[in-house]
ZADO-1210 file (C-alpha; in nm, 4 decimals, padded with zeros to 6 digits):
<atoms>
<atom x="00.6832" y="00.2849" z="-01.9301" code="UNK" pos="1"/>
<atom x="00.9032" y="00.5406" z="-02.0802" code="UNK" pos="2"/>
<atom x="01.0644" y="00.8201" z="-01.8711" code="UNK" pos="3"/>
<atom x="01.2020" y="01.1659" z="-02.0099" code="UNK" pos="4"/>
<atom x="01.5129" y="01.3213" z="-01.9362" code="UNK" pos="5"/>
<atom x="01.3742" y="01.5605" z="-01.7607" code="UNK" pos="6"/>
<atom x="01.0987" y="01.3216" z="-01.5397" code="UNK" pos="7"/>
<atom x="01.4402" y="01.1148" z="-01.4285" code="UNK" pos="8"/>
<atom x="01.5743" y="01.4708" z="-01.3456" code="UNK" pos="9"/>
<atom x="01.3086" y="01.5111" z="-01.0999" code="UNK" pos="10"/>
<atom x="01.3287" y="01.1104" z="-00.9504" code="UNK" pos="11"/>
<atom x="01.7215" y="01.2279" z="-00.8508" code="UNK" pos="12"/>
<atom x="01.6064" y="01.5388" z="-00.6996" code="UNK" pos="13"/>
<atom x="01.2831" y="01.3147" z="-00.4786" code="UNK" pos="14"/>
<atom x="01.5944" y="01.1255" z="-00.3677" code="UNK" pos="15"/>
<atom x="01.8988" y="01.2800" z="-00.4670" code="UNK" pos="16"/>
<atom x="02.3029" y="01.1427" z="-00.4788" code="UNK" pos="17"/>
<atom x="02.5215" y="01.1020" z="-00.2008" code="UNK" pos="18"/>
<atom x="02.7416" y="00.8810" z="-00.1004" code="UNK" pos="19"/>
<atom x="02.5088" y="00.6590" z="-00.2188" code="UNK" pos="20"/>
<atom x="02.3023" y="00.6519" z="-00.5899" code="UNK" pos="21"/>
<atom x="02.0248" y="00.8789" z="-00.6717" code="UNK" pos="22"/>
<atom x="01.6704" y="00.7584" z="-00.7163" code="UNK" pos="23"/>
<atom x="01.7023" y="00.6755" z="-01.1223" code="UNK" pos="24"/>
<atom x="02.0093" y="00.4943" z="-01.0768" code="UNK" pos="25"/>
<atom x="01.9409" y="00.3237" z="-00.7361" code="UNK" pos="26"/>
<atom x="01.6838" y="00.1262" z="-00.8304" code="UNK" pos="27"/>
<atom x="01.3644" y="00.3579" z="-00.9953" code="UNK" pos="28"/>
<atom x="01.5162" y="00.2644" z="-01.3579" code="UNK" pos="29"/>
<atom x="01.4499" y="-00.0596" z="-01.3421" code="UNK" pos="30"/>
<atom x="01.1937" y="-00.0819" z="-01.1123" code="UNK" pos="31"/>
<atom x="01.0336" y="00.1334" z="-01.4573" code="UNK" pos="32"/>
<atom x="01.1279" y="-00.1043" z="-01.6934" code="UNK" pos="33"/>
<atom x="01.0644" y="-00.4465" z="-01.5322" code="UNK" pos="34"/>
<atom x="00.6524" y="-00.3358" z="-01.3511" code="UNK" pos="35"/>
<atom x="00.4091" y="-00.3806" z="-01.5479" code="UNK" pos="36"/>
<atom x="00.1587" y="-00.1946" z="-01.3550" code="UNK" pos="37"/>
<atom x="00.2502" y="00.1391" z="-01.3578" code="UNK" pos="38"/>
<atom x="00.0241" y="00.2366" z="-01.6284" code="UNK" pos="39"/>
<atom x="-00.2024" y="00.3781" z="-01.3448" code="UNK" pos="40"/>
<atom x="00.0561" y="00.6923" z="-01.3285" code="UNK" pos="41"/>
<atom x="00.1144" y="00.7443" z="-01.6910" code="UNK" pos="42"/>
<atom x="-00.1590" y="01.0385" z="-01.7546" code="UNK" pos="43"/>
<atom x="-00.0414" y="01.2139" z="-01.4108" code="UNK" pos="44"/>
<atom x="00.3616" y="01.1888" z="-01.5069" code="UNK" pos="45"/>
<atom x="00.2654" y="01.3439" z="-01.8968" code="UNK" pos="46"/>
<atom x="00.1311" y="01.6173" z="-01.7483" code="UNK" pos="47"/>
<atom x="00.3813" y="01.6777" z="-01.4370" code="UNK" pos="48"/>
<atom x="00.6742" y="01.6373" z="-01.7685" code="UNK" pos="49"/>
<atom x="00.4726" y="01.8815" z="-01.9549" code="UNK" pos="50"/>
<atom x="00.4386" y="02.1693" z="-01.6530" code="UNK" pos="51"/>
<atom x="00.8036" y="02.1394" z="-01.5952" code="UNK" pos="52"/>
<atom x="00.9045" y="02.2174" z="-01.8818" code="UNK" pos="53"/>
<atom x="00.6883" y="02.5171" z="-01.9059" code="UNK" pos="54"/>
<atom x="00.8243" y="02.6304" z="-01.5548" code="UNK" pos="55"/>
<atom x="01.1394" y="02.5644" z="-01.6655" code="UNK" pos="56"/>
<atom x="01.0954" y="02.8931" z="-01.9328" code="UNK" pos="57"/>
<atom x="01.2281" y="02.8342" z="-02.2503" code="UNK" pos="58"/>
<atom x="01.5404" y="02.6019" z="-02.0664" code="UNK" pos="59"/>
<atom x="01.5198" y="02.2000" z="-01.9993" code="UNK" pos="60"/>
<atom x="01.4617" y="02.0967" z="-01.6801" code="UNK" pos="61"/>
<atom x="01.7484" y="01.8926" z="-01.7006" code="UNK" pos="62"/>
<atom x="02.0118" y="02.1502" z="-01.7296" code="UNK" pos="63"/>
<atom x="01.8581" y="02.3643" z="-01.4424" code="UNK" pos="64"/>
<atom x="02.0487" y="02.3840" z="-01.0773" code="UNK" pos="65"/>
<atom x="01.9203" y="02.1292" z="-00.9048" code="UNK" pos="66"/>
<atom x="01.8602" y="02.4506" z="-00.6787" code="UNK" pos="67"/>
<atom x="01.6378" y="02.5743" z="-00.9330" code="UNK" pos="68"/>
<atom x="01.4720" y="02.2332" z="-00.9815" code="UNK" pos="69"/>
<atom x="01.3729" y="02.2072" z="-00.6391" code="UNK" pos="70"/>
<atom x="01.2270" y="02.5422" z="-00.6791" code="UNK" pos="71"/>
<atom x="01.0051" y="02.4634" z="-00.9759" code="UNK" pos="72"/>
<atom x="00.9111" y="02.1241" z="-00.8069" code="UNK" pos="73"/>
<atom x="00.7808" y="02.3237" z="-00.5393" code="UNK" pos="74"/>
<atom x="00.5957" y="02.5313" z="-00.7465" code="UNK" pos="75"/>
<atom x="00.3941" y="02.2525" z="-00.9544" code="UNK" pos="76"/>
<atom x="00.3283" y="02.1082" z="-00.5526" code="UNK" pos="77"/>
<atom x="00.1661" y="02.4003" z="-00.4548" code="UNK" pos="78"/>
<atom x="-00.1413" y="02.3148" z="-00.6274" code="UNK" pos="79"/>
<atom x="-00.3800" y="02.0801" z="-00.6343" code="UNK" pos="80"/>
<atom x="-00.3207" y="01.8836" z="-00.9626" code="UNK" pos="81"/>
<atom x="00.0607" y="01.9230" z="-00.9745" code="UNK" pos="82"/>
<atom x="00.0248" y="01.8253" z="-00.5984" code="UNK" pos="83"/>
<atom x="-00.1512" y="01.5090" z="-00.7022" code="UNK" pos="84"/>
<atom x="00.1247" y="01.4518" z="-01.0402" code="UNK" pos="85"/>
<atom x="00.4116" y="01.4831" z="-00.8122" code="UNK" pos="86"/>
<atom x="00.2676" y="01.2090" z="-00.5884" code="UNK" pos="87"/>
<atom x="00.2720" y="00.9836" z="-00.8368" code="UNK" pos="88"/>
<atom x="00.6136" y="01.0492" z="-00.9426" code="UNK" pos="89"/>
<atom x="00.7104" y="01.0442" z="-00.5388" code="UNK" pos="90"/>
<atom x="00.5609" y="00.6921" z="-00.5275" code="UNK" pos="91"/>
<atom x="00.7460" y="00.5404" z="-00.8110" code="UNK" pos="92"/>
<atom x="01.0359" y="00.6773" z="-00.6911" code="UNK" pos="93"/>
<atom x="01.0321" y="00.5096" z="-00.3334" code="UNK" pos="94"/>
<atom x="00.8968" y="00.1958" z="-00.4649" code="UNK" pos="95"/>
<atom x="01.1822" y="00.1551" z="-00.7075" code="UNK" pos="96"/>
<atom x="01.4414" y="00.2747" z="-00.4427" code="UNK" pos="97"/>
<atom x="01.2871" y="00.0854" z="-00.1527" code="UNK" pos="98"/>
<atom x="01.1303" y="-00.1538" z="-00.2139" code="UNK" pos="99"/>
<atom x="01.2945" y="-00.5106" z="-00.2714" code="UNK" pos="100"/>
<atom x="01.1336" y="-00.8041" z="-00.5335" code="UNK" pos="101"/>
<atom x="01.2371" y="-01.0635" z="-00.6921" code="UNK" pos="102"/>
<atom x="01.5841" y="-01.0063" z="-00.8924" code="UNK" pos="103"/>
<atom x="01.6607" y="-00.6548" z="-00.7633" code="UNK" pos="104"/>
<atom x="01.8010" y="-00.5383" z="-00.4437" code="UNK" pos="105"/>
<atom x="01.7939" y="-00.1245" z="-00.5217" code="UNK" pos="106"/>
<atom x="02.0000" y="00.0695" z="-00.2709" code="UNK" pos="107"/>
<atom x="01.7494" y="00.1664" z="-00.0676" code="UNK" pos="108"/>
<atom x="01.7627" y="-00.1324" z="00.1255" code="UNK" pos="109"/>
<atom x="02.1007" y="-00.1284" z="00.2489" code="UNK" pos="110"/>
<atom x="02.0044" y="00.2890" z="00.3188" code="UNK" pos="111"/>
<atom x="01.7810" y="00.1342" z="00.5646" code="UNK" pos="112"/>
<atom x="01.9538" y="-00.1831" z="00.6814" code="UNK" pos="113"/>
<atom x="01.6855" y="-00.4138" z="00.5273" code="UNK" pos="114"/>
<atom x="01.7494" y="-00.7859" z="00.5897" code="UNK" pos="115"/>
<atom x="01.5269" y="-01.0349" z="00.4337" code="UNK" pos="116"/>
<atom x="01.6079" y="-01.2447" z="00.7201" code="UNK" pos="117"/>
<atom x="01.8033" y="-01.0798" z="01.0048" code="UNK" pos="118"/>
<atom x="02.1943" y="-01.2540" z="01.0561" code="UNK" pos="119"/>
<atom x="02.1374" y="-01.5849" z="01.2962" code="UNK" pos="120"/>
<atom x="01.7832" y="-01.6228" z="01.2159" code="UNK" pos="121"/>
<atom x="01.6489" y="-01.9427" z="01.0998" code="UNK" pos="122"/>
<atom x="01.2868" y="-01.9038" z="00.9195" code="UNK" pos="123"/>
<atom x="01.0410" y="-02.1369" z="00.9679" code="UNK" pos="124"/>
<atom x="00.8736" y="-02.1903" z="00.6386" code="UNK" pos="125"/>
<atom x="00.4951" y="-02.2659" z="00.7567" code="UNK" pos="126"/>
<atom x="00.2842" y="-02.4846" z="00.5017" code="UNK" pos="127"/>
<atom x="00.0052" y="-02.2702" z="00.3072" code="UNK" pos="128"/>
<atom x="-00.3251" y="-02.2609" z="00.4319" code="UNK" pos="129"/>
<atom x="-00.5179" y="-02.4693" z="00.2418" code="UNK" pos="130"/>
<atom x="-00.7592" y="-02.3363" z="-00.0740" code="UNK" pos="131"/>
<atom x="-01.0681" y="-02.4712" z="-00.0724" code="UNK" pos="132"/>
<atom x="-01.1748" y="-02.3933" z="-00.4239" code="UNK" pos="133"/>
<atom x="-01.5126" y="-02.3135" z="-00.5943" code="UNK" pos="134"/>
<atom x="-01.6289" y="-02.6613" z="-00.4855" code="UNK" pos="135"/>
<atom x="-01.5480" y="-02.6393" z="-00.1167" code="UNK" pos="136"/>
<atom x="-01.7209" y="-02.2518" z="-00.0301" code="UNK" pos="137"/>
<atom x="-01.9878" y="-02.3516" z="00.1780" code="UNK" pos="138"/>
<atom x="-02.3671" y="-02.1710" z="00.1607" code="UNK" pos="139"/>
<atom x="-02.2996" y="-01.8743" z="00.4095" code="UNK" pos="140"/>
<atom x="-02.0309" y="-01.7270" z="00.6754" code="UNK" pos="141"/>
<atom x="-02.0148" y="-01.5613" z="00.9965" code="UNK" pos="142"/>
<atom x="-01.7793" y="-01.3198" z="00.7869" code="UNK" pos="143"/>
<atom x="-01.6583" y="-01.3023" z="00.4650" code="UNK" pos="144"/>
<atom x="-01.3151" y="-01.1206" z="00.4100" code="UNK" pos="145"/>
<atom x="-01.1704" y="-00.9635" z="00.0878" code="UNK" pos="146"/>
<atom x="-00.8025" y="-00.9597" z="00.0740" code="UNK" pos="147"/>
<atom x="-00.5798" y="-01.0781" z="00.3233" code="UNK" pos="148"/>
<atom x="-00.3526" y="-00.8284" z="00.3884" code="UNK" pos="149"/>
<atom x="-00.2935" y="-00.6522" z="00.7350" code="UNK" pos="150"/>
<atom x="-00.6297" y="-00.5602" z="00.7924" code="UNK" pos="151"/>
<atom x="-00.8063" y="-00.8490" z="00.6425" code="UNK" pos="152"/>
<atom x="-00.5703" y="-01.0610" z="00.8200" code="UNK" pos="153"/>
<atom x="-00.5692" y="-00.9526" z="01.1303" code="UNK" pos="154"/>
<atom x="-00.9574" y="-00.9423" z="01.1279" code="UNK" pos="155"/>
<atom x="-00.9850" y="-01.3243" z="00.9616" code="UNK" pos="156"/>
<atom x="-00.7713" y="-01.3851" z="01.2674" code="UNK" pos="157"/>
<atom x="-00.9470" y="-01.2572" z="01.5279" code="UNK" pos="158"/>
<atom x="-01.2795" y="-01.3968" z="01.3736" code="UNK" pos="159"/>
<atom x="-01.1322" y="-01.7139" z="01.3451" code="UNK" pos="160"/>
<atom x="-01.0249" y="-01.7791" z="01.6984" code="UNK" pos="161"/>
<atom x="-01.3464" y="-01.6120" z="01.8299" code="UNK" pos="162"/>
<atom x="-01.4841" y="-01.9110" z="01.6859" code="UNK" pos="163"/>
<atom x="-01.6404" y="-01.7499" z="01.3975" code="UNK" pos="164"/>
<atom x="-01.6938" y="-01.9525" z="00.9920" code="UNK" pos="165"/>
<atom x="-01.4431" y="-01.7110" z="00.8188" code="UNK" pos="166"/>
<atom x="-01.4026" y="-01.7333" z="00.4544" code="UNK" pos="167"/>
<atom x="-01.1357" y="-01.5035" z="00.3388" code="UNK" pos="168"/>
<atom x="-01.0981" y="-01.4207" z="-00.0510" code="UNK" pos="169"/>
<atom x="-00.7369" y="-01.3230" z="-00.2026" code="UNK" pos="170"/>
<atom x="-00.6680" y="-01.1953" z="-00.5681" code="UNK" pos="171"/>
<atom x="-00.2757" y="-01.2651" z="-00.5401" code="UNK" pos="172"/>
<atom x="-00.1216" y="-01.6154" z="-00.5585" code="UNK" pos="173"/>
<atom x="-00.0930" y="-01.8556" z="-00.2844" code="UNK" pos="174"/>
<atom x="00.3011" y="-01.8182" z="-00.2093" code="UNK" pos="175"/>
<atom x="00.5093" y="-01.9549" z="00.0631" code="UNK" pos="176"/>
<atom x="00.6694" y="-01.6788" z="00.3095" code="UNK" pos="177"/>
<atom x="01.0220" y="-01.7758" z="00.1595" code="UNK" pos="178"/>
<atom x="00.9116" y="-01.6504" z="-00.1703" code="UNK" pos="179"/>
<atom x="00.7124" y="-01.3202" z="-00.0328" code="UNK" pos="180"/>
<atom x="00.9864" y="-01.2220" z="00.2295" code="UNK" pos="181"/>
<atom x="01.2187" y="-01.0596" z="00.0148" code="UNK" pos="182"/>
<atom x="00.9984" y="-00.9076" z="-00.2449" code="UNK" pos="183"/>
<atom x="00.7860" y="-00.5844" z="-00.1376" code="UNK" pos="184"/>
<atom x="00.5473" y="-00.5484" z="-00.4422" code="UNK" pos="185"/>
<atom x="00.4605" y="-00.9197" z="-00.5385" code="UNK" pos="186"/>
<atom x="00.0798" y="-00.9839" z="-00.4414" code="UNK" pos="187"/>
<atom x="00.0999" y="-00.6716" z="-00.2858" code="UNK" pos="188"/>
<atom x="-00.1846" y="-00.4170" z="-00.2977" code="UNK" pos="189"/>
<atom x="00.0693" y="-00.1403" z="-00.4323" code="UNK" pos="190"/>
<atom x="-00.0075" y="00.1490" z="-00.6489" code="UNK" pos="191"/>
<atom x="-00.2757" y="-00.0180" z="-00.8651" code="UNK" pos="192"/>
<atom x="-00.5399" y="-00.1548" z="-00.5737" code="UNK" pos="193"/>
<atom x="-00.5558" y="00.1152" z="-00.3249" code="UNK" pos="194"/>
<atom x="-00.4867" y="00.0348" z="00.0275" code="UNK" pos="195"/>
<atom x="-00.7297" y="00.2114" z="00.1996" code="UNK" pos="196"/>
<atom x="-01.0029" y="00.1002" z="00.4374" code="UNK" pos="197"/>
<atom x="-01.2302" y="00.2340" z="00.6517" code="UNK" pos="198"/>
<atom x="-01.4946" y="00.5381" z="00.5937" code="UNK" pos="199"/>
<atom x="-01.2183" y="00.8296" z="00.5093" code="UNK" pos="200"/>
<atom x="-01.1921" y="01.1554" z="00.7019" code="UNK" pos="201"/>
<atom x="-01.5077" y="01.3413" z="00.5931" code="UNK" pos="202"/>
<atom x="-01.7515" y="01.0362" z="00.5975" code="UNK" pos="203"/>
<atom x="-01.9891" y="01.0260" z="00.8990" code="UNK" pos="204"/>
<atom x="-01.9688" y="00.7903" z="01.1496" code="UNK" pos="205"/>
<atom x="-02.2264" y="00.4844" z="01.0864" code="UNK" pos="206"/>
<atom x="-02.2976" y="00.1483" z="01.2039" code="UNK" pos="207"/>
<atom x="-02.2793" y="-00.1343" z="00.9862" code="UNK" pos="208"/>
<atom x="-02.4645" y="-00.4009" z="01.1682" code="UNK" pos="209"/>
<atom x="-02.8740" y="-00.3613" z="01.2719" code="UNK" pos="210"/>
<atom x="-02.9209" y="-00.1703" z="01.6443" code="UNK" pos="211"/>
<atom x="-03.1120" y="-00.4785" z="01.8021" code="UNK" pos="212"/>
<atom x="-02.9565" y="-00.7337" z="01.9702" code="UNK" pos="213"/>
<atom x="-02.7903" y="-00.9883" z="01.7940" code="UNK" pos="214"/>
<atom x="-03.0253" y="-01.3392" z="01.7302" code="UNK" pos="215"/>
<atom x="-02.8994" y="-01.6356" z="01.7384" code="UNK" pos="216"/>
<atom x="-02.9868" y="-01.8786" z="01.3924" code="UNK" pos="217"/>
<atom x="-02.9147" y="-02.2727" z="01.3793" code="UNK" pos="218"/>
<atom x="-02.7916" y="-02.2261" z="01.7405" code="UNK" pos="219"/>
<atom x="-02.5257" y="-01.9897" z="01.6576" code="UNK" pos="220"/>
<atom x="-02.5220" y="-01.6421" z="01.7954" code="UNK" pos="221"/>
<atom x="-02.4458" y="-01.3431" z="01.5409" code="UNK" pos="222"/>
<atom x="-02.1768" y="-01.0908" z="01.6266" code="UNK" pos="223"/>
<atom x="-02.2082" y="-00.7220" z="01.6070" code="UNK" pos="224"/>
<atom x="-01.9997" y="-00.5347" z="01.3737" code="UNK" pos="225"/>
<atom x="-02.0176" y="-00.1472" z="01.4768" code="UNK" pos="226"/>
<atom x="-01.7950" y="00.1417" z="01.3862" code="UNK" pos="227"/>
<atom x="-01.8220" y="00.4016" z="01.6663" code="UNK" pos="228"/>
<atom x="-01.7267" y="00.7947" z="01.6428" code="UNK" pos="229"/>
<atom x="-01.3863" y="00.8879" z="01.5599" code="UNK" pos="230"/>
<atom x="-01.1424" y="00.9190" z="01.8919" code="UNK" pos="231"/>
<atom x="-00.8242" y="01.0620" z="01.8921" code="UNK" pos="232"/>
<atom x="-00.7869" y="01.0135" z="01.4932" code="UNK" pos="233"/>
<atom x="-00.8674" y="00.6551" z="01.4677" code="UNK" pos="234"/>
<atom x="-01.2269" y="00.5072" z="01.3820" code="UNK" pos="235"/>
<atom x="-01.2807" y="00.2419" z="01.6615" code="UNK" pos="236"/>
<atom x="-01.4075" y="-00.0974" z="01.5405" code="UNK" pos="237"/>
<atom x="-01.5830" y="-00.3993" z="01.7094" code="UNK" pos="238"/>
<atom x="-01.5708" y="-00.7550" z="01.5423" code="UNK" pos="239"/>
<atom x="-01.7002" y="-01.0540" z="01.7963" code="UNK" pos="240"/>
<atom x="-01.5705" y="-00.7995" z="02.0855" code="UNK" pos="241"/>
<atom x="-01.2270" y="-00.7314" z="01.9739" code="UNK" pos="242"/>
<atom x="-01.1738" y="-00.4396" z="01.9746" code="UNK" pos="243"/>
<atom x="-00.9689" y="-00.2901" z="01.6053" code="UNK" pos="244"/>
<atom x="-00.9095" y="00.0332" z="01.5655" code="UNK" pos="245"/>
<atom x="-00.8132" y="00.2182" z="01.2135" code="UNK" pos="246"/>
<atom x="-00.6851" y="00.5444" z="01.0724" code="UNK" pos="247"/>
<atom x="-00.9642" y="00.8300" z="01.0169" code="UNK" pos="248"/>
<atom x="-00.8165" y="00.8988" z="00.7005" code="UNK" pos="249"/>
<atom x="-00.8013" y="00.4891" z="00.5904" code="UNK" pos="250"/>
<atom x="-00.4798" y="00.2941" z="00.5769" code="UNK" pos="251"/>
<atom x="-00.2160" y="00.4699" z="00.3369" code="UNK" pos="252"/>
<atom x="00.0598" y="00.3253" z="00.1880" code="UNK" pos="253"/>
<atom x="-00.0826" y="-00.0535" z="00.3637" code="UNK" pos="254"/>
<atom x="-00.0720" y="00.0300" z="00.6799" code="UNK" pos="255"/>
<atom x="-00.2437" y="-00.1891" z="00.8868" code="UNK" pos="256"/>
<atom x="-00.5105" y="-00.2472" z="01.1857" code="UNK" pos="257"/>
<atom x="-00.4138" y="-00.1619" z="01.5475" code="UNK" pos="258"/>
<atom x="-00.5376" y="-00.3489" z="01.8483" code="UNK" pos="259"/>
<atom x="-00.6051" y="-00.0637" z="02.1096" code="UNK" pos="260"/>
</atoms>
C-alpha cells in the first residue's frame, strides 16, 4: 500500500518524535510495505488524504505546523466519517509502531519495555494440540467453537474440563508458542477479521439456549448457554455453569473474556 506525503505527515503527528522515532519511521513504514492485508483501509485513508488537503487551503499538509496539523486532524475527527478515516489511519499507525512480527522489532516495543521472553525466563515450548482433520470430526458436539483466540479459548477451556465434546475450528496455522511469542499480527484476528463478540451495545438482551430444562440424550445431559441483562457494562454469560462475562460493546482491539 502506498502512503502520501502528507498521510505519513499525519502517522508522525498520531505518534510524534522524541527522543525516540516518530510513527513513519519507527516502525509504520514498513509495517506498510511488508502487510499484505491492509487493503481493508485503503478507501478510508484516500479519502482522509483527500480532506486534508482541502483543510489544509490551498497549502500541503506537509508543510503545515505540526500545530496547525493537529488542528486540522481535529477537525476531520469531529465528524462522523473523518472520525471513522482517522481510525483507520490510528490503527495502522499503532500496529506498525507496536506491534512486534517476524523480522521487525519497531520502537514501540522498547517504548513499552516489551520482552518476548522476560530476562531469566526459560519457556517451555508445549507440543501442539493435535488436528484431527476432515476425517477425524465426529457427527455432533456439546459445543462447537470458531476461532481460538481469548474468548474462544478460554470458553473451549472451560467446556473442555467441564467435561464437555468441544470441537474448536481455527483459520490461522497451527504454530508452536516459540514462533507466535514474538510476533503480534501473525494468525492474529487484526484489522481484517474483526475482534468483536458478543451482542454490541444497542442489541437487546436474549437467550440463546431453549427456557426448559436441559434433557439429557444418549445419557449425556445438555448445558445451558444463556446471556443475561447487561450489569455494570459487561453482558454476563453462562457455559456448563461458568460463569464468563464480556464487554457490552464486544471485545475491541482482542480483548478477551473475564471470569467474574
Amino acid at each position: 500500500m502506498e502512503f502520501s506525503s502528507g498521510l505519513r505527515a499525519a502517522v508522525d503527528r498520531v505518534i510524534p518524535q522524541d527522543d525516540r522515532p516518530g510513527g513513519w519511521a519507527g516502525g509504520v513504514a514498513a509495517y506498510v510495505a511488508a502487510s499484505p492485508d491492509l487493503g481493508w483501509a485503503a478507501d478510508a485513508l484516500l479519502r482522509l488524504d483527500k480532506r486534508l488537503e482541502e483543510l489544509a487551503a490551498g497549502r500541503s499538509f506537509v508543510d503545515l505546523a505540526p500545530e496547525h496539523q493537529d488542528e486540522l486532524l481535529n477537525i476531520l475527527a469531529s465528524g462522523p466519517q473523518g472520525a471513522a478515516d482517522f481510525a483507520a489511519l490510528r490503527r495502522i499507525a499503532f500496529e506498525g509502531y507496536y506491534a512486534a512480527r517476524e523480522g521487525a522489532s519497531p520502537a514501540g516495543l522498547d517504548l513499552v519495555g516489551f520482552r518476548a521472553v522476560p530476562e531469566g525466563v526459560e519457556p517451555v515450548e508445549s507440543d501442539l494440540v493435535p488436528d484431527v482433520g476432515i476425517g477425524g470430526v465426529r457427527r455432533d458436539y456439546d459445543a462447537i467453537i470458531i476461532g481460538s483466540g481469548p474468548g474462544g479459548g478460554v470458553a473451549a477451556q472451560l467446556l473442555a474440563q467441564a467435561g464437555r465434546r468441544v470441537l474448536v475450528i481455527e483459520r490461522a496455522l497451527r504454530s508452536p508458542n516459540a514462533a507466535l511469542r514474538g510476533d503480534h499480527l501473525r494468525g492474529k484476528r487484526n484489522a481484517v477479521y474483526r475482534p468483536t463478540a458478543g451482542p454490541g451495545g444497542r442489541s437487546p438482551a436474549r437467550r440463546t439456549a431453549p427456557r426448559r430444562r436441559p434433557r439429557s440424550r444418549r445419557g449425556r445431559r445438555r448445558f445451558a448457554l444463556r446471556l443475561e441483562r447487561e450489569r455494570d457494562g459487561w453482558w454476563h454469560e453462562t457455559v456448563a455453569g461458568h460463569g464468563l462475562a464480556i464487554p457490552a460493546g464486544g471485545l475491541p482491539d482482542g480483548l478477551g473474556l473475564r471470569q467474574p
